[in-house]
N, CA, C and O atoms as a Maestro MAE file, in Angstrom:
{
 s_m_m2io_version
 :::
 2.0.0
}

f_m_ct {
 s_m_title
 :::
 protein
 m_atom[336] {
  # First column is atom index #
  i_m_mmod_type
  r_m_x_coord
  r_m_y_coord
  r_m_z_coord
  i_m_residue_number
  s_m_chain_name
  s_m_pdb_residue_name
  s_m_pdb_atom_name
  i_m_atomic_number
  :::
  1 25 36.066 47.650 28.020 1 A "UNK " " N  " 7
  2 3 37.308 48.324 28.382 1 A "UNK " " CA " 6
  3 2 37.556 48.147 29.875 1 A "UNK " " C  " 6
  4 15 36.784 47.561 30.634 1 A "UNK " " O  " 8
  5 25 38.881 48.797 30.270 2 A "UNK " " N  " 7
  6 3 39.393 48.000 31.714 2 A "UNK " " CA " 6
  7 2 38.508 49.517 32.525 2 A "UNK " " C  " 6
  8 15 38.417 50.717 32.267 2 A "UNK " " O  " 8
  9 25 38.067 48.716 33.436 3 A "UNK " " N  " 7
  10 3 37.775 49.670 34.795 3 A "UNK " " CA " 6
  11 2 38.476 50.173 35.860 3 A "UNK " " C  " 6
  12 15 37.924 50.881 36.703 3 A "UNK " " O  " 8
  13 25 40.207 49.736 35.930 4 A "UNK " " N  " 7
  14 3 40.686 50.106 36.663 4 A "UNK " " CA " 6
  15 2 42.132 50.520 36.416 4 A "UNK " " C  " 6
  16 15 42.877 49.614 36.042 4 A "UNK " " O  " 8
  17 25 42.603 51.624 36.549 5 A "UNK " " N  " 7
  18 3 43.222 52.149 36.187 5 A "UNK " " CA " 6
  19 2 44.731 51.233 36.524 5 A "UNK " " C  " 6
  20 15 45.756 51.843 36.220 5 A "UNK " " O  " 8
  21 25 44.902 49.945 37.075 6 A "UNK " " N  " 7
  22 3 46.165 49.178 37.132 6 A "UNK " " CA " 6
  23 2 45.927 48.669 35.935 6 A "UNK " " C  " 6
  24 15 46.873 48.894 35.181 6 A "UNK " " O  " 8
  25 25 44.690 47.822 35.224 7 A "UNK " " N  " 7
  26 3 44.741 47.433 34.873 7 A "UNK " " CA " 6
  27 2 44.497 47.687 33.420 7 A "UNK " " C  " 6
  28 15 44.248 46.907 32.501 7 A "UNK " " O  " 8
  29 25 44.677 49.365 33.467 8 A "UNK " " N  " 7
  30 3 44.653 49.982 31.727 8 A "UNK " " CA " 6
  31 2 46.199 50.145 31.619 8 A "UNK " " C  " 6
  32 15 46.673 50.262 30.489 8 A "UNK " " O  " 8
  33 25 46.885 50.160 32.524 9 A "UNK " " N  " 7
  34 3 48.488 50.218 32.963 9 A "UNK " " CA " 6
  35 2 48.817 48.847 32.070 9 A "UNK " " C  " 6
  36 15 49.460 48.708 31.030 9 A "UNK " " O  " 8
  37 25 48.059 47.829 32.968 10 A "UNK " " N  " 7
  38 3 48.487 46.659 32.346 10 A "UNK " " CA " 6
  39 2 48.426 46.125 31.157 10 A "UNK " " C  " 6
  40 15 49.216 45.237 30.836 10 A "UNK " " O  " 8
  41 25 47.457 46.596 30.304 11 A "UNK " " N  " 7
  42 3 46.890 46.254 29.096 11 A "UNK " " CA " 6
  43 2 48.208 47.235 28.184 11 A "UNK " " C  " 6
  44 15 48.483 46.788 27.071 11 A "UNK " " O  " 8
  45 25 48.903 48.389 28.599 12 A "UNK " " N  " 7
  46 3 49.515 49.047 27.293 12 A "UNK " " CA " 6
  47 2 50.914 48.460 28.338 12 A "UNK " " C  " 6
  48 15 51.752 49.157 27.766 12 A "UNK " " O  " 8
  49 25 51.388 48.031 28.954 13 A "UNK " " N  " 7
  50 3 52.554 47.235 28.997 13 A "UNK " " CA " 6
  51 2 52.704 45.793 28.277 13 A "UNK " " C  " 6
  52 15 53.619 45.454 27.526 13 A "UNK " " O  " 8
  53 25 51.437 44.921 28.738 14 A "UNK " " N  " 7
  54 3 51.675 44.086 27.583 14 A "UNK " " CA " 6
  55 2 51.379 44.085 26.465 14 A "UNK " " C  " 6
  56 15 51.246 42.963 25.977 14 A "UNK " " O  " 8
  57 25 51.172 45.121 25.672 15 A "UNK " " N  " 7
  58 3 51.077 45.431 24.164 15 A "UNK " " CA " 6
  59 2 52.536 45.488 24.005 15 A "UNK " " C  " 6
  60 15 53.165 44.662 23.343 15 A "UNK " " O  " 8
  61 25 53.130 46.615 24.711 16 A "UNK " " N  " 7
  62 3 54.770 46.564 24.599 16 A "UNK " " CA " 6
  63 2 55.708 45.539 24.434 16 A "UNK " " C  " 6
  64 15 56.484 45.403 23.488 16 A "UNK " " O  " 8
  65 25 55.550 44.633 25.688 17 A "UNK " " N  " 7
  66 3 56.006 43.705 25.762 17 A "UNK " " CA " 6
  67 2 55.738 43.108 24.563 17 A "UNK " " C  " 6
  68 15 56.680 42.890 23.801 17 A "UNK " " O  " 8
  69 25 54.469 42.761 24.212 18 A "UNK " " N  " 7
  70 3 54.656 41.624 23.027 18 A "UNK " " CA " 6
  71 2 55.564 42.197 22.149 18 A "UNK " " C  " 6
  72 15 56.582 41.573 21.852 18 A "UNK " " O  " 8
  73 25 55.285 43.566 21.581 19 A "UNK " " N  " 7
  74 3 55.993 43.980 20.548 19 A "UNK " " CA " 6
  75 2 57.527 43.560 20.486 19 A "UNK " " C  " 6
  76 15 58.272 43.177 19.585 19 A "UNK " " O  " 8
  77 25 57.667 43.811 21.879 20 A "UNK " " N  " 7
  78 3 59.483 43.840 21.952 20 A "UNK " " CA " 6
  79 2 59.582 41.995 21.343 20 A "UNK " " C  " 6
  80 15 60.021 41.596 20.264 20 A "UNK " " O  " 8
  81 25 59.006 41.195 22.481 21 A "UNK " " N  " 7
  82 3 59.045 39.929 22.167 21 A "UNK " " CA " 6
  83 2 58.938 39.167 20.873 21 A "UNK " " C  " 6
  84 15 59.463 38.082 20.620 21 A "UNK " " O  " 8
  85 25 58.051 40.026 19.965 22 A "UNK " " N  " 7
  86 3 57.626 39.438 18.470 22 A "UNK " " CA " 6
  87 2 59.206 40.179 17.484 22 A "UNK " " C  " 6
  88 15 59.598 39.819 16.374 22 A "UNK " " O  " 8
  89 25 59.768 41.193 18.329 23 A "UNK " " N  " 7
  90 3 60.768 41.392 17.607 23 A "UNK " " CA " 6
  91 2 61.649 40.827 17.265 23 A "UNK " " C  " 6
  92 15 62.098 40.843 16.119 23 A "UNK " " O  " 8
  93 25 62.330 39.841 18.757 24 A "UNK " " N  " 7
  94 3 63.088 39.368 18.618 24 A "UNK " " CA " 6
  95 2 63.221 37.731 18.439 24 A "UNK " " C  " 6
  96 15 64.217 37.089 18.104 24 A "UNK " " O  " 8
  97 25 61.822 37.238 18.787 25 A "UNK " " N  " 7
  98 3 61.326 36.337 17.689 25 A "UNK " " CA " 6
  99 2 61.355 35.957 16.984 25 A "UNK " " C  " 6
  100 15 61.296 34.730 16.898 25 A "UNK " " O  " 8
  101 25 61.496 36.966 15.704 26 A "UNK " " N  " 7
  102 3 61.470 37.085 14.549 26 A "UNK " " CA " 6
  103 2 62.706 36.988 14.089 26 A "UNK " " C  " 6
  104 15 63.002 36.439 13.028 26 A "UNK " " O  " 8
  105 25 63.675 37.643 15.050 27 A "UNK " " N  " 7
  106 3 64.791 38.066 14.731 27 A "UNK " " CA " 6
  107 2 65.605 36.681 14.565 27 A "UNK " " C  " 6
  108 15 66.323 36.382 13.611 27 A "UNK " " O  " 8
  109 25 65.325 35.893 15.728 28 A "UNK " " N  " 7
  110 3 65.640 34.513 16.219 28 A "UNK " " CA " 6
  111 2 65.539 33.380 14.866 28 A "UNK " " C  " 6
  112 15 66.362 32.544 14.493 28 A "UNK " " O  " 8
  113 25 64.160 33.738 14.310 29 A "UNK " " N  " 7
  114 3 63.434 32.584 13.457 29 A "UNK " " CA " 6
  115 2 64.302 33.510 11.856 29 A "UNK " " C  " 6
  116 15 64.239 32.792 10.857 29 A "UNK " " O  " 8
  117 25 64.629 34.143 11.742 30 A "UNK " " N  " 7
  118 3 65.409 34.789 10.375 30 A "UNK " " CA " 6
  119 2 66.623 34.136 10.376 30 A "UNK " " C  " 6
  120 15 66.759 33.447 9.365 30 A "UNK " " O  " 8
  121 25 67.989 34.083 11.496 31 A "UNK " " N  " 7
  122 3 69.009 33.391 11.705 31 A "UNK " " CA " 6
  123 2 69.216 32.525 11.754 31 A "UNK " " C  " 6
  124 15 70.342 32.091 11.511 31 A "UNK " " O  " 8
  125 25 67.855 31.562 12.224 32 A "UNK " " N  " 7
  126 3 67.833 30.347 12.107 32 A "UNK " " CA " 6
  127 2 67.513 29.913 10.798 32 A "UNK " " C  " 6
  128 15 68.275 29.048 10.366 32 A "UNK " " O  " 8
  129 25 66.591 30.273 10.043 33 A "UNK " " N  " 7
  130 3 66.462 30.123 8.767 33 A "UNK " " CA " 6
  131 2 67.667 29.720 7.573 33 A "UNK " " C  " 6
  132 15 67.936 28.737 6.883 33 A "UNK " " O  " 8
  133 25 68.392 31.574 7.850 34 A "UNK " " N  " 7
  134 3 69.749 31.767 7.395 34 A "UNK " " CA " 6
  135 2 70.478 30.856 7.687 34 A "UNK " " C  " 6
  136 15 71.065 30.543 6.651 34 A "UNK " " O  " 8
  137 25 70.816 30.193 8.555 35 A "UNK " " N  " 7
  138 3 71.608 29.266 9.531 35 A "UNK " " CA " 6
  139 2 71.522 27.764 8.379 35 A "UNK " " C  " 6
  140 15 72.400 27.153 7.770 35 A "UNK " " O  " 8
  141 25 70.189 27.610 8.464 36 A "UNK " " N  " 7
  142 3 69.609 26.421 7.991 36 A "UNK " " CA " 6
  143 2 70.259 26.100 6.383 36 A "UNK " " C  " 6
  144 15 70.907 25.119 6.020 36 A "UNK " " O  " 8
  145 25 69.927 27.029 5.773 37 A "UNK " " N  " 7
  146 3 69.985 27.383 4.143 37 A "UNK " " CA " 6
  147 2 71.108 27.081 3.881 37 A "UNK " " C  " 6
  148 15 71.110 26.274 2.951 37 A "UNK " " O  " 8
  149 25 72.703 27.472 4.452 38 A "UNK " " N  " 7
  150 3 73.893 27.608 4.135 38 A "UNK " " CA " 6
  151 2 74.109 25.816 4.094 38 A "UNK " " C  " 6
  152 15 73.573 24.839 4.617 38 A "UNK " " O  " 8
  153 25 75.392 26.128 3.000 39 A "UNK " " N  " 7
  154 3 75.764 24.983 2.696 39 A "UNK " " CA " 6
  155 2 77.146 24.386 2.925 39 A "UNK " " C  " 6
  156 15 77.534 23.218 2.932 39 A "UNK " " O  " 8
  157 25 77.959 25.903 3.168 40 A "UNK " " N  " 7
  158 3 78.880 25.941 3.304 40 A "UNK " " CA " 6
  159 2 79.500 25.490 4.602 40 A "UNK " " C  " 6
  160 15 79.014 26.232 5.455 40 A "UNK " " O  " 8
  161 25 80.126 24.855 5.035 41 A "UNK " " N  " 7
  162 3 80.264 24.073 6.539 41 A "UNK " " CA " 6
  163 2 81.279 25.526 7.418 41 A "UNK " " C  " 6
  164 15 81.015 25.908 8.558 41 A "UNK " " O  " 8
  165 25 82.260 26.036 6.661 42 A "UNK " " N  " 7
  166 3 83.029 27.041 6.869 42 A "UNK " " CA " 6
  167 2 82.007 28.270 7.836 42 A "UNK " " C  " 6
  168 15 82.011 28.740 8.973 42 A "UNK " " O  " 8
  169 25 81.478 28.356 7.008 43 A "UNK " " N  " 7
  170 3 80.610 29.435 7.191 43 A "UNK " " CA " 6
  171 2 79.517 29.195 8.403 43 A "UNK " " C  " 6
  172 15 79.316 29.993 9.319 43 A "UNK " " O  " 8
  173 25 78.936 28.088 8.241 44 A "UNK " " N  " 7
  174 3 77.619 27.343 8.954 44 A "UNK " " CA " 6
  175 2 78.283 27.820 10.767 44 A "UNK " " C  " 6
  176 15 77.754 28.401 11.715 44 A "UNK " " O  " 8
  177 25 79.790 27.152 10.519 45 A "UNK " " N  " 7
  178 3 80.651 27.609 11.960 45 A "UNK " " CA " 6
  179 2 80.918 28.796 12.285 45 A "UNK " " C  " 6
  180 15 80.794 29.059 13.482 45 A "UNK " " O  " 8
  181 25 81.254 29.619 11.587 46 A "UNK " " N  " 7
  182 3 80.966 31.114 12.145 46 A "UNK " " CA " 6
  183 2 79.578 31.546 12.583 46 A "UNK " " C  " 6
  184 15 79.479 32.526 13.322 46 A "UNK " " O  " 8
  185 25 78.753 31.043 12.276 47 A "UNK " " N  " 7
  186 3 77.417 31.456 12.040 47 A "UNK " " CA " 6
  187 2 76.933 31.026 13.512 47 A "UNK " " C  " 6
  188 15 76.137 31.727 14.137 47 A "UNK " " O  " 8
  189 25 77.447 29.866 14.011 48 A "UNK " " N  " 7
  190 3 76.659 28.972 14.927 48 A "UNK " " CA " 6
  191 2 76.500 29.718 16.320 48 A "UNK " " C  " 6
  192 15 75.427 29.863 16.906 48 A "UNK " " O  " 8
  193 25 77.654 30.139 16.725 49 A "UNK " " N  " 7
  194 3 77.762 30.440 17.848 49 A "UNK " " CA " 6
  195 2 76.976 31.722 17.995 49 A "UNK " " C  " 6
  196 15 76.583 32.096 19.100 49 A "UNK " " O  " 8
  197 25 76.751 32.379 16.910 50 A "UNK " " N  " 7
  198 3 76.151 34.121 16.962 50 A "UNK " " CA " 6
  199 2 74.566 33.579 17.770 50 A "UNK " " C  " 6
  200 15 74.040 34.042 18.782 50 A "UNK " " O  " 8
  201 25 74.105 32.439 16.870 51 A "UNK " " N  " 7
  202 3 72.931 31.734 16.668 51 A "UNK " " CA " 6
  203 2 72.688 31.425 18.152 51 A "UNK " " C  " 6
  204 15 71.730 31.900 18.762 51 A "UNK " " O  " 8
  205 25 73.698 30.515 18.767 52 A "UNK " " N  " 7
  206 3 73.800 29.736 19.644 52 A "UNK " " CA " 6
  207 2 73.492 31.385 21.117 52 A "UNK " " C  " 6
  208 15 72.702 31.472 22.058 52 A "UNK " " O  " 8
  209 25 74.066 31.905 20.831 53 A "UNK " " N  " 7
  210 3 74.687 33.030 22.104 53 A "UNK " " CA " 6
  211 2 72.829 33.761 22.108 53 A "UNK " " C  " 6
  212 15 72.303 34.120 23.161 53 A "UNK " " O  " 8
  213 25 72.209 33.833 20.927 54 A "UNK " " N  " 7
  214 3 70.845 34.502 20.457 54 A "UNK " " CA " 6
  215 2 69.621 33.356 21.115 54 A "UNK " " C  " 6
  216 15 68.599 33.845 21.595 54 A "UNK " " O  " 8
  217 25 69.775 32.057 21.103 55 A "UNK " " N  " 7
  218 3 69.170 31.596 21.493 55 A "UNK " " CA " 6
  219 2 69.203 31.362 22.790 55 A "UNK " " C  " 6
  220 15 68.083 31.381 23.300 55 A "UNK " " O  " 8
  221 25 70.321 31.088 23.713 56 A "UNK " " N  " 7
  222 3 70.355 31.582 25.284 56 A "UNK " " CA " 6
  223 2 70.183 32.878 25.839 56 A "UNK " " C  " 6
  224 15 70.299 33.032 27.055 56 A "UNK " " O  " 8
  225 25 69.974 33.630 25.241 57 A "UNK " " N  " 7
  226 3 69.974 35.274 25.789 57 A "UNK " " CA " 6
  227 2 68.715 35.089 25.719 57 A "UNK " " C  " 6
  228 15 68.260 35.483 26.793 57 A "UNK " " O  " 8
  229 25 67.122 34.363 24.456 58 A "UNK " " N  " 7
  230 3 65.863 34.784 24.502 58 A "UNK " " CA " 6
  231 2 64.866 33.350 25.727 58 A "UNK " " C  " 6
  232 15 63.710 33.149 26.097 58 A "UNK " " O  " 8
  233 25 66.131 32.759 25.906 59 A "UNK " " N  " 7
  234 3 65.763 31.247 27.149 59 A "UNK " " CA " 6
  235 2 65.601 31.917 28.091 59 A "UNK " " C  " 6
  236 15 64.527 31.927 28.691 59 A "UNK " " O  " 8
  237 25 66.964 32.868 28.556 60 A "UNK " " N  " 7
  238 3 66.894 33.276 29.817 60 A "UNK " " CA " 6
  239 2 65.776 34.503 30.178 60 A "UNK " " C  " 6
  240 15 65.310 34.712 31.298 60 A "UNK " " O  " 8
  241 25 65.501 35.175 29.080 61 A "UNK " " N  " 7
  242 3 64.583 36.399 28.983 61 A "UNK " " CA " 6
  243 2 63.287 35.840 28.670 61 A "UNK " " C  " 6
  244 15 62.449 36.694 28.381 61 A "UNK " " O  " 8
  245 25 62.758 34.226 28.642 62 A "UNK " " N  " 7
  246 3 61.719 33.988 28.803 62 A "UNK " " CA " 6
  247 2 61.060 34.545 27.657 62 A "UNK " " C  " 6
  248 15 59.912 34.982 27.738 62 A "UNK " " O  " 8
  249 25 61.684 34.552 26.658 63 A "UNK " " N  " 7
  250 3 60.756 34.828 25.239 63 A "UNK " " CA " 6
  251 2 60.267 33.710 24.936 63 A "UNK " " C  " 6
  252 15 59.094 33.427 24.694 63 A "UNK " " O  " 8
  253 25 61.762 32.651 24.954 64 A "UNK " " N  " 7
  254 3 61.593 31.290 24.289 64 A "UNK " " CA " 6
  255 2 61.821 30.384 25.686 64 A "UNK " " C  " 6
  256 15 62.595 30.745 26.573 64 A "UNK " " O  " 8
  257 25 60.977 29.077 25.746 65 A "UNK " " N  " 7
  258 3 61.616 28.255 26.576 65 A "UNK " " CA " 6
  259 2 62.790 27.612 26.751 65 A "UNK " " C  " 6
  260 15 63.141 27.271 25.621 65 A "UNK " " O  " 8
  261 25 63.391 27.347 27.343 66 A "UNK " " N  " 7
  262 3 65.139 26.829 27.633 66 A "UNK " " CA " 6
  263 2 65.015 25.011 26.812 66 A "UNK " " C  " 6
  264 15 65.903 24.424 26.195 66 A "UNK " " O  " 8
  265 25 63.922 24.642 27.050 67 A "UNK " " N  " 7
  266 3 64.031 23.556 26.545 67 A "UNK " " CA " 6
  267 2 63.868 23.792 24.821 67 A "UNK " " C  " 6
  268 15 64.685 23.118 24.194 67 A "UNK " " O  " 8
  269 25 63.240 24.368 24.237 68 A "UNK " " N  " 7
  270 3 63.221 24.976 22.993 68 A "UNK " " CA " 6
  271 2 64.665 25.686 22.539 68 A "UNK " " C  " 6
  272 15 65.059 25.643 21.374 68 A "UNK " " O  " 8
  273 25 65.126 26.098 23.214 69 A "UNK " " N  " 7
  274 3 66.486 26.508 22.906 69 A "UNK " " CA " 6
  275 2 67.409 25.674 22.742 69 A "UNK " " C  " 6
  276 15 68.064 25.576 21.705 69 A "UNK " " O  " 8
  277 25 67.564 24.940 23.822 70 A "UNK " " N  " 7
  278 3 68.216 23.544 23.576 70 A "UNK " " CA " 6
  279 2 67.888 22.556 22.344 70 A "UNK " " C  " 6
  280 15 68.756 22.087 21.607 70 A "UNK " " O  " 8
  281 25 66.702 22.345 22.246 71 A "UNK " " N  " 7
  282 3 66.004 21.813 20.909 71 A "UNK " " CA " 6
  283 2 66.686 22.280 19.742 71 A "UNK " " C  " 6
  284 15 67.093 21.552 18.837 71 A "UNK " " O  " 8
  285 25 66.785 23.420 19.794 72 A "UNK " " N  " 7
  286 3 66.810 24.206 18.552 72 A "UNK " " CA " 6
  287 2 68.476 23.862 18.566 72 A "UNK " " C  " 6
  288 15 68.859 23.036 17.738 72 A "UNK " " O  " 8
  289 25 69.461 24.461 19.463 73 A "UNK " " N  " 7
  290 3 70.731 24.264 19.114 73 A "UNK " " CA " 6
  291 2 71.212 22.675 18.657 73 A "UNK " " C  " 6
  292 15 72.212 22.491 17.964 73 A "UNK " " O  " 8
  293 25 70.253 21.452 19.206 74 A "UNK " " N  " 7
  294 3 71.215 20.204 19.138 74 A "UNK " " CA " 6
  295 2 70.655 20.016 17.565 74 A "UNK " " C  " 6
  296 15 71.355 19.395 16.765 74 A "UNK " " O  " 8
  297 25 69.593 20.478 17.231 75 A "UNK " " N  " 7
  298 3 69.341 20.721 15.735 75 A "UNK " " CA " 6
  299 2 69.967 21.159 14.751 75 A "UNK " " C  " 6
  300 15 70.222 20.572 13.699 75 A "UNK " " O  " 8
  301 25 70.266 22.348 15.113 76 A "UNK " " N  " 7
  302 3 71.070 23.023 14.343 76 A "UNK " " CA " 6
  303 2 72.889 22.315 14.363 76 A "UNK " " C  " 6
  304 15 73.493 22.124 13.307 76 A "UNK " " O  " 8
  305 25 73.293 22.120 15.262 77 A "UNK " " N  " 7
  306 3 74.367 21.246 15.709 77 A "UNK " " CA " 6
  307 2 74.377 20.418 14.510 77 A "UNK " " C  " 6
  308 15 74.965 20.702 13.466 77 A "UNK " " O  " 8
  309 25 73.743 19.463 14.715 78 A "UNK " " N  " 7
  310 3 73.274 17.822 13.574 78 A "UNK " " CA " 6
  311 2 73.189 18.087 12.101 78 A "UNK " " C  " 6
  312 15 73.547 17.416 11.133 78 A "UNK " " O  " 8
  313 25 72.469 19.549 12.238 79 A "UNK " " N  " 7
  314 3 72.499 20.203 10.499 79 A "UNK " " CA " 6
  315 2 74.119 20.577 10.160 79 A "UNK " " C  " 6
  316 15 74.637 20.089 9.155 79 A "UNK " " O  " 8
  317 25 74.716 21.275 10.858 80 A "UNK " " N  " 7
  318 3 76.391 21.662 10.671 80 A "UNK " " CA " 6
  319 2 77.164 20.493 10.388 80 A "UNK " " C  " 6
  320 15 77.621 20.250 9.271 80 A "UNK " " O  " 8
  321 25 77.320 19.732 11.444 81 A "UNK " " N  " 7
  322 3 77.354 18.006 11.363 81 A "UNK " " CA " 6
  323 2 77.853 17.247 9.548 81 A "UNK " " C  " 6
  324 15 78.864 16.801 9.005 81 A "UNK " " O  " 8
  325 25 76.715 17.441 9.276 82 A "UNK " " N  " 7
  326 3 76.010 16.757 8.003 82 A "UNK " " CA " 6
  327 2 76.560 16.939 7.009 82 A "UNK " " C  " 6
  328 15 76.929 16.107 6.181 82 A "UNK " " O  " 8
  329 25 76.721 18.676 6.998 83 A "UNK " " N  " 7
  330 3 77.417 19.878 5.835 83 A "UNK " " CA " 6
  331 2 79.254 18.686 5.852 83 A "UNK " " C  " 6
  332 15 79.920 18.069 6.683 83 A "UNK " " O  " 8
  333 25 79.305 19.056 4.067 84 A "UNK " " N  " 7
  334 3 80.850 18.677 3.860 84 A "UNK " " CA " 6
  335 2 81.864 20.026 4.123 84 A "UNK " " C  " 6
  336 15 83.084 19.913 4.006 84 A "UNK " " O  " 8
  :::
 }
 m_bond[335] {
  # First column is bond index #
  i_m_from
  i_m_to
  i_m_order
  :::
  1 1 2 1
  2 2 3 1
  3 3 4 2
  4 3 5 1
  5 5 6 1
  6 6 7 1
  7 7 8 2
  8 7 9 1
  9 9 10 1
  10 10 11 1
  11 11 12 2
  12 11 13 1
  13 13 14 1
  14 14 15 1
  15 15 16 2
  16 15 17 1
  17 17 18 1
  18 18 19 1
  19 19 20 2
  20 19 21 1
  21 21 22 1
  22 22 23 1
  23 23 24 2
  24 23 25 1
  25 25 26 1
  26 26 27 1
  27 27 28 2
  28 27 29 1
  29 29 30 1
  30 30 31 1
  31 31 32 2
  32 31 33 1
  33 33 34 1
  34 34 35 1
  35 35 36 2
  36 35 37 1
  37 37 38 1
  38 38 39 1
  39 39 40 2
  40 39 41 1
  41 41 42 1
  42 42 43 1
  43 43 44 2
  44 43 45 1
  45 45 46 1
  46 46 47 1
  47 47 48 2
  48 47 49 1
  49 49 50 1
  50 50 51 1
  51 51 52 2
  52 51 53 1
  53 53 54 1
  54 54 55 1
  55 55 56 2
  56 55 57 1
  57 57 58 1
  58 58 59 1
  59 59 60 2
  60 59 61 1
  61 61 62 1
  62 62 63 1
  63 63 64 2
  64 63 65 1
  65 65 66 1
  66 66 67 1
  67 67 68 2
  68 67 69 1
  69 69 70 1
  70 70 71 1
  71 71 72 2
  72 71 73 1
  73 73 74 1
  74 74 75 1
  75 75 76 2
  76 75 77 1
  77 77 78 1
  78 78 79 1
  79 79 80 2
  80 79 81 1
  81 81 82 1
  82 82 83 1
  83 83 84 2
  84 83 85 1
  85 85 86 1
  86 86 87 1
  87 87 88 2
  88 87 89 1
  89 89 90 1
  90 90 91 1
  91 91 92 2
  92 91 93 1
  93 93 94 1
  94 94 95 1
  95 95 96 2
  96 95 97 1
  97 97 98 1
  98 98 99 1
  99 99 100 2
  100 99 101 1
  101 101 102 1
  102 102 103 1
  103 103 104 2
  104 103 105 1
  105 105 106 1
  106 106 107 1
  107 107 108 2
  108 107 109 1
  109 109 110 1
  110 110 111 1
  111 111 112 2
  112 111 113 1
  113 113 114 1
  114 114 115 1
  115 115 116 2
  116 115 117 1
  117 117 118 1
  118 118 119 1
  119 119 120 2
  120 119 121 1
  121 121 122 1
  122 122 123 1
  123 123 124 2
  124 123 125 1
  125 125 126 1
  126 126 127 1
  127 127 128 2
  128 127 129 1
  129 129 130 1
  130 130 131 1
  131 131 132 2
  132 131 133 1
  133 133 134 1
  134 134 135 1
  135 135 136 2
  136 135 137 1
  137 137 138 1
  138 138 139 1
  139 139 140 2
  140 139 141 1
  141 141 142 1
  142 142 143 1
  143 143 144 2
  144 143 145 1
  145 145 146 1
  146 146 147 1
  147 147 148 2
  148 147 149 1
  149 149 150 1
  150 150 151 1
  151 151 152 2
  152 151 153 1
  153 153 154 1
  154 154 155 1
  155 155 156 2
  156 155 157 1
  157 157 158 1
  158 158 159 1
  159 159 160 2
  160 159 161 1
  161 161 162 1
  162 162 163 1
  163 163 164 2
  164 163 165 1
  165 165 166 1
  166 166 167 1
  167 167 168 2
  168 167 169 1
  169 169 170 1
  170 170 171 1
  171 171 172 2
  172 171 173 1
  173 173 174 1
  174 174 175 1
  175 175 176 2
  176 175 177 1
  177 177 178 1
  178 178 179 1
  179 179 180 2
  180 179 181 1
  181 181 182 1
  182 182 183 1
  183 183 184 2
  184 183 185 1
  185 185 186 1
  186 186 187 1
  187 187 188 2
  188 187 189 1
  189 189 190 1
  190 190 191 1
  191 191 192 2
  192 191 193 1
  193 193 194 1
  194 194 195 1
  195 195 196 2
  196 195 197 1
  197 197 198 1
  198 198 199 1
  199 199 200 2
  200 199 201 1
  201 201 202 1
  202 202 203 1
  203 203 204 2
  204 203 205 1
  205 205 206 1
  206 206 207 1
  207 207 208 2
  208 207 209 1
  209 209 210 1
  210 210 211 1
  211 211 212 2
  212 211 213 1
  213 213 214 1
  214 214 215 1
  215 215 216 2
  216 215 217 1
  217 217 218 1
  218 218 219 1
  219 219 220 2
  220 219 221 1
  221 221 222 1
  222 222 223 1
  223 223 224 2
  224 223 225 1
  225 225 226 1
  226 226 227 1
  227 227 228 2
  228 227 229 1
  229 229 230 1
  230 230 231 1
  231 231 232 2
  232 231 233 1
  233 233 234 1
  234 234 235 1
  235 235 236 2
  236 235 237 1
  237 237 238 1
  238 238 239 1
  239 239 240 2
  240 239 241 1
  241 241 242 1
  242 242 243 1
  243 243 244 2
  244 243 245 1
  245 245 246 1
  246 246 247 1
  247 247 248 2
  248 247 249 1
  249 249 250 1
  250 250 251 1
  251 251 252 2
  252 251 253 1
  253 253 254 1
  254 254 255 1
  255 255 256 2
  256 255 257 1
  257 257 258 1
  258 258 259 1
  259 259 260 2
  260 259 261 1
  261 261 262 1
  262 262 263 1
  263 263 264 2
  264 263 265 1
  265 265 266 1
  266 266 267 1
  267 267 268 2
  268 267 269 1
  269 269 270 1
  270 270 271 1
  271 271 272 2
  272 271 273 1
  273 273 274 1
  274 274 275 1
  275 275 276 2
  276 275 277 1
  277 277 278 1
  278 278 279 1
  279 279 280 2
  280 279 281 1
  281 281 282 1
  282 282 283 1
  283 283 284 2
  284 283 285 1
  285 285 286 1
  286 286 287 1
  287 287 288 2
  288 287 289 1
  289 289 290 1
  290 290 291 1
  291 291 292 2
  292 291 293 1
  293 293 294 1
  294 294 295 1
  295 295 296 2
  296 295 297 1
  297 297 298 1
  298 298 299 1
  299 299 300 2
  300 299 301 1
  301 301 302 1
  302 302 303 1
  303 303 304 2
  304 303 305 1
  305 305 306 1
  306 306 307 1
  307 307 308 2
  308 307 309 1
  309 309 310 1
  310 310 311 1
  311 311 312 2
  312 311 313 1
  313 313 314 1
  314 314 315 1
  315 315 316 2
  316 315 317 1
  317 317 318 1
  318 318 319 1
  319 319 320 2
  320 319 321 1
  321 321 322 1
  322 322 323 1
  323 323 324 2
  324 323 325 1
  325 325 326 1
  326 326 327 1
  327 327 328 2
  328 327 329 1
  329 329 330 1
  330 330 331 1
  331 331 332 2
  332 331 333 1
  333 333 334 1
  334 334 335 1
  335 335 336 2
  :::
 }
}
């Protein structure tokens, strides 16, 4: 166990932190999923930008890397693309 009282500070902040982080994670990797599945091209476009706006908000908050975000949108992009 920690011996110093910054660093028992530190140990139940980043428990927090992860939590928050695995939340929205998750939250990220569900929409994208959803995102993925649809077939409908109509729809895929409403969908994108919610997607798109979710994945720059967790770049800049350093959940996800910016280059992973980018990854992920020109992906998802190419999948919409494809859809009739």
């Amino acid at each position: 166990m920690a011996n110093h009282k910054s660093s028992v500070k530190r140990i139940r902040q980043t428990k927090t932190r992860t939590l928050h982080n695995k939340y929205y994670a998750k939250t990220m990797r569900n929409a994208l999923r959803k995102l993925r599945t649809l077939s409908d091209k109509e729809e895929a476009l409403k969908l994108y930008p919610v997607v798109q706006k979710m994945l720059d908000k967790l770049a800049k908050n350093n959940i996800i890397h910016a280059n992973k975000a980018a990854n992920l949108k020109s992906g998802l992009a190419l999948h919409i693309n494809k859809l009739s």
